[in-house]
Structure formats: C-alpha cells, structure tokens
N, C-alpha and C positions, 0 to 999 in steps of 0.2 A: 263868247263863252267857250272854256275848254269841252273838249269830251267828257274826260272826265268828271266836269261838272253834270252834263246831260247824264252822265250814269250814275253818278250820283242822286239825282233830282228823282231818275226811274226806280230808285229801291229802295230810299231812305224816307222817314216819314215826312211830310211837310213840314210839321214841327219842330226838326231839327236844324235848325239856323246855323247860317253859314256866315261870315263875318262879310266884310265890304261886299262892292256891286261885284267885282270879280276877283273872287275867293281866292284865296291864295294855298297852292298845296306844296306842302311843308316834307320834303324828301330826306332832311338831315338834318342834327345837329352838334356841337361839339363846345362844351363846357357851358356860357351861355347866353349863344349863340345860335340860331336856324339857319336853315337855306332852303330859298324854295325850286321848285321846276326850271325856274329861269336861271340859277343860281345869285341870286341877288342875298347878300346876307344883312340878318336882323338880328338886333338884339332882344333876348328871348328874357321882358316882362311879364309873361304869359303862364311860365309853365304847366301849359298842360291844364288852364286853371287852379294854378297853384298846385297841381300833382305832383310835380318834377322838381323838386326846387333843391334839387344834390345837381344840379347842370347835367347836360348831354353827355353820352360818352365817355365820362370820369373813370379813368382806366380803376381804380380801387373799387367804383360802384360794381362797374362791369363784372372785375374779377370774382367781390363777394358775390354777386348775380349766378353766375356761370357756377361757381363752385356749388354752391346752395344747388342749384339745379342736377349739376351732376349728384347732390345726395338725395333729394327728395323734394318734389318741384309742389307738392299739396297736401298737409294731412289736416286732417279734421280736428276741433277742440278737445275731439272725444277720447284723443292721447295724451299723455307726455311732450311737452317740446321742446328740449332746455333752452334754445336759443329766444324762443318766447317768451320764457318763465326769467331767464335773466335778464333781459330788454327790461320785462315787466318789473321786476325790482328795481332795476335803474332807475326807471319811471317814478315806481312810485316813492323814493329814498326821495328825488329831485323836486317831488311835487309837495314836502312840506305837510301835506296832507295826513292824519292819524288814520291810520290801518286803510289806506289808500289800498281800494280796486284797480285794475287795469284793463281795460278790453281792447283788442286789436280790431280795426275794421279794415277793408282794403279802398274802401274810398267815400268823402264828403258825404255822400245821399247814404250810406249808409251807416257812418256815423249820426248822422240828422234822425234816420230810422231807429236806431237804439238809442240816442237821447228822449225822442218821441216814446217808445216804449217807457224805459224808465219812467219821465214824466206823468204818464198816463195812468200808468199803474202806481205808481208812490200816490198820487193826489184821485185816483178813481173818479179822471174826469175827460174827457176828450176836447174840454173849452182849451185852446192854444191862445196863445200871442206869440204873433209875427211882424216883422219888420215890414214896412212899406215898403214895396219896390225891391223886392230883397228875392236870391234864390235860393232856394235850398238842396234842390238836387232832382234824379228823374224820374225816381220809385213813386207809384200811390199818394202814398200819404206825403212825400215831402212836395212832390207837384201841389199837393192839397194846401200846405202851407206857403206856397211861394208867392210872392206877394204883388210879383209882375207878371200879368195877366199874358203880355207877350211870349212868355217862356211857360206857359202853363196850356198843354193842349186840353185841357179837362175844366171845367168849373166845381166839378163832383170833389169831394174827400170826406174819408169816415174822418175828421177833426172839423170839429167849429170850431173856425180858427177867424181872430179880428186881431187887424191890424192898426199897429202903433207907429210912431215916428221913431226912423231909426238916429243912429250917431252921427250920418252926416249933415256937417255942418255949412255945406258947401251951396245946397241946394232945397230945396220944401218953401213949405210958407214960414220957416224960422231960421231962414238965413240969413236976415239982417240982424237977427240980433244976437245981444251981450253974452258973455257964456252963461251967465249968470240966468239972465231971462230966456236963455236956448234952453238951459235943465229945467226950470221953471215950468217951459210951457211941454217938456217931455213930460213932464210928472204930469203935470194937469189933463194931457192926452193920456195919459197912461188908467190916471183915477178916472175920468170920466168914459171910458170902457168899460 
C-alpha cells in the first residue's frame, strides 16, 4: 500500500470507497485520457462519475475556465447573471418543454436534492421510489435514498423511501426474461409497493 494511501485511510471517512485492492491515484489527464503516479495511461470511462465529460485539459474548456475566473469566480442566485440567464434559454428553447424552468446545480447529489424537494413539496408527501442498488449522491437525504446499502454510511433518512426494480436488464431476478415480460414484471413491482 502507498503512503498516500495510509494518509488517506488517516483522514477520510471509512465510508469513502476507494476503487481496487490498490487504488490508483490519478495525477493527470488530457482529453480522454488519465495518468496515474506510475504514469501508466487509461482510458478515461469514468469521468469524474460522469462529471467531466468535456475531457481533460481541452484547451477551449480551460480557456473559458480561466476567463470566467478572471471575472468573477462565485455569485449568488440572488443577482443577475447573463451568462446563466442565456445558458438557461438555451436550455429551455431545446427542451421542447412550454414555459420550461431552468435550475443550475453544481453536481448530481445535488440535483438529486432539488428533484427531492420539488417532489416533496408538489405531492406533500416524503413516501419516495428508488431504484434498487442505485446511488444517488452524498448529502442526507440522497444517502437516504440510495438503494446500495454499501455506499450508504447511515440507514437513517427524513424519506420513506422503497425500493423498485431498476432498468437494468443485465442483472436482478428479471434478467432472463422477454422485454415484454421484464416491463411486465417492473410494473407489477412497481403496483405492488
């Protein structure tokens, strides 16, 4: 085991999973593409959990990054943004959608947390459905929902939340069958919740 793993282990919760027996730490990347300590390079399926997915280093990302920062690296909802406000039309022109909302979040658990709110509040109920074996993210309430017990350091959430069978087709007690009888027996889990 590296050092850096032992300093790792010393400060980080237990809960926090590290991927194979000896972890790999990931020093670089460039389009999409890593490198790790050894410099062994991989191809980068991963991003980030899907964070990353403009690739490493993309001189254009970088630049609009760098620019943006030299103007103003943080402001609150509580202003004006243009650059947000015309994203957001993009958005919602592209989404087909009539008199389309737009919210920004900066990452999955807390998009998960404002879908959760909306939900909660529209239907004035805290009963969820979630996916089996599914994550949702690291905040409260989506650890609350996450439906893999491995990835959840808490059994506690303000959501009673049950769980259904997800999309994949790959794996569960309805992977041998037809697509036909796989929708079948989602529904039928689904009603009988």
């Amino acid at each position: 085991m590296s050092g850096l793993y032992e300093r790792h282990r010393a400060v980080a919760p237990d809960w926090l999973a590290l991927y194979y027996r000896e972890p790999l730490e990931i020093t670089h990347g460039e389009g999409r593409h890593v490198w790790d300590a050894e410099g062994r390079k991989y191809l980068d399926f991963f991003g980030g959990i899907l964070t990353t997915m403009t690739a490493h280093a993309l001189p254009e990302v970088t630049k609009a990054i760098a620019e943006q920062a030299g103007r103003i690296i943080h402001s609150s909802t509580l202003y004006l943004n243009r650059p947000m406000v015309e994203l957001a039309e993009r958005i919602a022109a592209l989404s087909g959608i009539p008199d389309a909302r737009v919210f920004f979040t900066t990452s999955g658990t807390e998009a998960n947390d404002t879908a959760l709110l909306l939900a909660t509040t529209y239907r004035r109920s805290n009963q969820i459905l979630a996916m089996r074996n599914s994550y949702h993210g690291r905040s409260f309430s989506t650890v609350g929902i996450t439906g893999n017990r491995s990835w959840s350091p808490t059994s506690l959430s303000p959501l009673q939340t049950l769980y259904v069978h997800g999309g994949v087709r790959t794996r569960g007690p309805y992977a041998q069958y037809t697509d036909e009888r796989f929708t079948d027996a989602c529904v039928a889990d689904l009603e009988d919740l």
